[in-house]
C-alpha positions in Angstrom: 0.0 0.0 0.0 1.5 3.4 -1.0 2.5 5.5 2.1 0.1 8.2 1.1 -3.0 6.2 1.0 -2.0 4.0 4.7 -2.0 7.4 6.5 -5.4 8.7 4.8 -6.7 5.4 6.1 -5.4 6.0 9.6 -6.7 9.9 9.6 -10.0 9.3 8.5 -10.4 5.8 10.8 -9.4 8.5 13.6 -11.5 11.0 12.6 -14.3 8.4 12.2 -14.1 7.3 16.1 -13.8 10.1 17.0 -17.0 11.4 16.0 -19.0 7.9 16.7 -17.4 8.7 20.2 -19.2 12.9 20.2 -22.7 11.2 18.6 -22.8 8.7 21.5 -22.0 11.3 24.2 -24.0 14.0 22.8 -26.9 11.3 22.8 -26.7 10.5 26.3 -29.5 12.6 28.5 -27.9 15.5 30.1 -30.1 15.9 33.7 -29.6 18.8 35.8 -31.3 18.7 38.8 -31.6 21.9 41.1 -30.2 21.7 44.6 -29.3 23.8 47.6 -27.5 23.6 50.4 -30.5 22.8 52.6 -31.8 20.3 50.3 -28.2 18.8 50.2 -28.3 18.6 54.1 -31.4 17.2 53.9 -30.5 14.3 51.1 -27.4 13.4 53.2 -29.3 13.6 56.4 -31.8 10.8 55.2 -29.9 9.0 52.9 -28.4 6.1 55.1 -31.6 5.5 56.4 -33.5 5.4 53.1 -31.2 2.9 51.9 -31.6 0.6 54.9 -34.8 1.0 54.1 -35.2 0.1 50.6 -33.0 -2.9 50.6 -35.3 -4.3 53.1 -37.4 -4.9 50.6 -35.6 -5.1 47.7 -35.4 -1.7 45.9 -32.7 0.7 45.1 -32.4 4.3 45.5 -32.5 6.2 42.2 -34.7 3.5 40.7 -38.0 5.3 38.9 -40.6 6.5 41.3 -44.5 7.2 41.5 -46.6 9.1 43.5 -50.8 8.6 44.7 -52.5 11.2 46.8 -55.7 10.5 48.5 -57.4 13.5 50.0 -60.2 11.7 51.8 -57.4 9.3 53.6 -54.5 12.1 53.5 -52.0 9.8 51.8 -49.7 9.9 50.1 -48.0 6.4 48.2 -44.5 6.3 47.0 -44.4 3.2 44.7 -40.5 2.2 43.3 -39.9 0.6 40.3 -38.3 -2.7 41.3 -36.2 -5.4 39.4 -39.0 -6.7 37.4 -40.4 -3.4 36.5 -43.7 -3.2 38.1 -43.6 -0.9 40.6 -43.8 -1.8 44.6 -45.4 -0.3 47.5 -42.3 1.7 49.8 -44.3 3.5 52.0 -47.4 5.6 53.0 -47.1 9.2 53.9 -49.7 11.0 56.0 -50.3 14.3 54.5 -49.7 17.1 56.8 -53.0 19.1 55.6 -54.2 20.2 52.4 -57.2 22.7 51.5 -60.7 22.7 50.0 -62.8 19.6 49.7 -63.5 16.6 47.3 -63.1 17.5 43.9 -60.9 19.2 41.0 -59.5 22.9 41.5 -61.2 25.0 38.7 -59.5 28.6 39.5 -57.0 30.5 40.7 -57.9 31.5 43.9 -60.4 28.7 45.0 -58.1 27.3 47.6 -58.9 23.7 45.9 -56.3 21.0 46.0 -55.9 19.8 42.5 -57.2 15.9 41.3 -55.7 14.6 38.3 -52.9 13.1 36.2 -49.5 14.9 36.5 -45.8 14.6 35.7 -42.6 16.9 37.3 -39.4 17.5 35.7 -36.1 17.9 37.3 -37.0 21.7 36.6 -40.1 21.2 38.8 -38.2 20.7 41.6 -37.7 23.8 44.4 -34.3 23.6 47.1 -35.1 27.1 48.1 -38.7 26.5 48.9 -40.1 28.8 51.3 -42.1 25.7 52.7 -38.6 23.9 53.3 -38.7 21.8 50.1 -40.9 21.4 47.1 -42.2 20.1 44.2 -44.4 21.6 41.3 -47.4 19.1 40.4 -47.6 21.1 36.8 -51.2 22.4 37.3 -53.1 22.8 35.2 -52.3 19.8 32.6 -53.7 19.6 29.0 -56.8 18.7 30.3 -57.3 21.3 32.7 -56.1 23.8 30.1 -58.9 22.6 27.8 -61.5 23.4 30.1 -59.9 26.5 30.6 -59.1 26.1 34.0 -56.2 28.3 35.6 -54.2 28.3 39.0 -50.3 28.4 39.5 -47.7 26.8 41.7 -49.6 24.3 43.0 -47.0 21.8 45.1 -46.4 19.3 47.4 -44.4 20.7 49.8 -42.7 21.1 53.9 -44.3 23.3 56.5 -47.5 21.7 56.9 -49.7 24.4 55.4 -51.8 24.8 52.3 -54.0 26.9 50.5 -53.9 24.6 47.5 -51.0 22.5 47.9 -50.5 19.1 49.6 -48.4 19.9 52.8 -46.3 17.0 54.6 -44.1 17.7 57.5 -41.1 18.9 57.1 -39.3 15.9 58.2 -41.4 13.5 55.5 -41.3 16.2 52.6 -37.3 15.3 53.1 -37.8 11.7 52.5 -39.9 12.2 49.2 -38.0 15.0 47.9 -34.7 12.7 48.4 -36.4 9.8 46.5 -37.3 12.4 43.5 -34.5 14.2 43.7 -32.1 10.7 43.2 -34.8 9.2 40.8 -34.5 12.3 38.3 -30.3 12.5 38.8 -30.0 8.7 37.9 -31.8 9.5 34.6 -35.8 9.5 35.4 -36.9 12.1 32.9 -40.0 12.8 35.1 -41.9 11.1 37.7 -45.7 10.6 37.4 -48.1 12.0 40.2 -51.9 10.6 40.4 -54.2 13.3 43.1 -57.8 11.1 43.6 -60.3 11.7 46.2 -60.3 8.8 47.6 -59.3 5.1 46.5 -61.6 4.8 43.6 -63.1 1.6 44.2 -66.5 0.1 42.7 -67.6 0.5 46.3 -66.5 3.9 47.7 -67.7 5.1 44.5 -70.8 4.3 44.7 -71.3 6.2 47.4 -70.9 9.3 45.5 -73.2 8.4 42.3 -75.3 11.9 43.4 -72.1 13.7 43.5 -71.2 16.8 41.0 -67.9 15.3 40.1 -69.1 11.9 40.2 -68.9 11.5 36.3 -65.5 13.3 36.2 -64.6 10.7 39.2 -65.5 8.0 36.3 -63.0 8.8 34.3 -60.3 9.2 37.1 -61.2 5.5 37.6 -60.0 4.4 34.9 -56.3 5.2 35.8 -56.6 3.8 39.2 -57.5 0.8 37.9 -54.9 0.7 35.6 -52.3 0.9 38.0 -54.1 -1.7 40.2 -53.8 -4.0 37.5 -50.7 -3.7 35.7 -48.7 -2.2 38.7 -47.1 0.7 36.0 -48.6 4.1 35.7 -50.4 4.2 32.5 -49.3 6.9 29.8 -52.2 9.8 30.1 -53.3 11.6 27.2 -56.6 14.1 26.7 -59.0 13.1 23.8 -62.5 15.1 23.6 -62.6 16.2 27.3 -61.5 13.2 29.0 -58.3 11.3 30.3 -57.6 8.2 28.4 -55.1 5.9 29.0 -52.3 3.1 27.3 -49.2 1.4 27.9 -46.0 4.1 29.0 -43.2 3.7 26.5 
């Protein structure tokens, strides 16, 4: 082989890795996650114990998380993805407080906690809370948008007070703020949040078949039992007015 032609060969195989190496890299997600130095203390305050914890029952931290709210039982269900995907029952937090009554919020200024289907982003996250630490549940969604709905900076959050949020002491808020926190570091693009009323069973539902939100309580049925079933939060979409509901991706 003529000299010229071996080192073209060797330039361009160089130049070739070389950019196979900058596609993969610039393919790889790049998650920042906000932090502070109180949420730091607070992440390596409960860390240890989180992980004794979670290895009890076989999970990891970092692995995906999802969160349930029940208003009528003030709960609040952190669910980890585990080895064989499904998600498993880690614990259940009693909400501090939270305002208004059963039902959707419908506008700014109604004091309502919302019910619905939402999703937070590492951007979601607060470290500098004024309510110690936060999270933004993303209210109002595509659905509430569609019905024209409007409120702002609705969380769940420290300092166990509300006038729309879901407050937890400060003490849990650390525990589930850690969790999210390490979920969306470790490469969770978002986590999935599902506010009900109550457990939307066949039987506490029909308790409320007189109710005005009874027929939107329906439809929020339908991703509770999802999850009951499968044991994975189902992908929510809005089609005519309504929540509908498939396999995540």
């Amino acid at each position: 082989m003529h000299k010229t032609a071996y080192i073209f060969i060797q330039v361009t195989t160089i130049i070739a890795a070389y950019l196979l190496s900058t596609s993969m890299t610039n393919a790889l997600p790049s998650v920042s996650v906000p932090t502070s130095q109180r949420a730091q203390k607070a992440i390596d305050s409960v860390t240890p114990h989180l992980k004794r914890e979670l290895n009890k029952l076989g999970l990891k931290l970092g692995s995906p998380i999802f969160i349930r709210i029940f208003k009528q039982s003030s709960e609040l269900e952190l669910w980890i993805q585990s080895n064989e995907q499904s998600y498993k029952l880690f614990k259940r937090y009693p909400i501090c407080t939270f305002s208004g009554k059963l039902g959707p919020k419908e506008k700014e200024g109604d004091r309502q906690s919302p019910e619905g289907f939402y999703f937070v982003k590492p951007n979601q996250l607060n470290p500098w809370s004024r309510f110690h630490l936060s999270f933004n549940l993303g209210y109002p969604n595509q659905y509430e948008r569609q019905l024209q709905r409007t409120g702002s900076a609705l969380m769940v959050h420290g300092n166990c007070v509300s006038i729309g949020c879901y407050a937890m002491t400060d003490k849990l808020i650390e525990e589930i703020y850690t969790l999210a926190n390490v979920a969306l570091a470790s490469g969770q693009p978002y986590f999935r949040v599902h506010a009900f009323p109550f457990k939307l069973t066949e039987e506490n539902l029909a308790r409320y078949k007189k109710h005005r939100w009874y027929n939107f309580w329906l439809n929020l049925q339908e991703g509770y039992q999802w999850f009951e079933t499968h044991k994975t939060p189902p992908n929510v979409t809005v089609k005519n007015n309504r929540y509908s509901f498939s396999h995540s991706n």
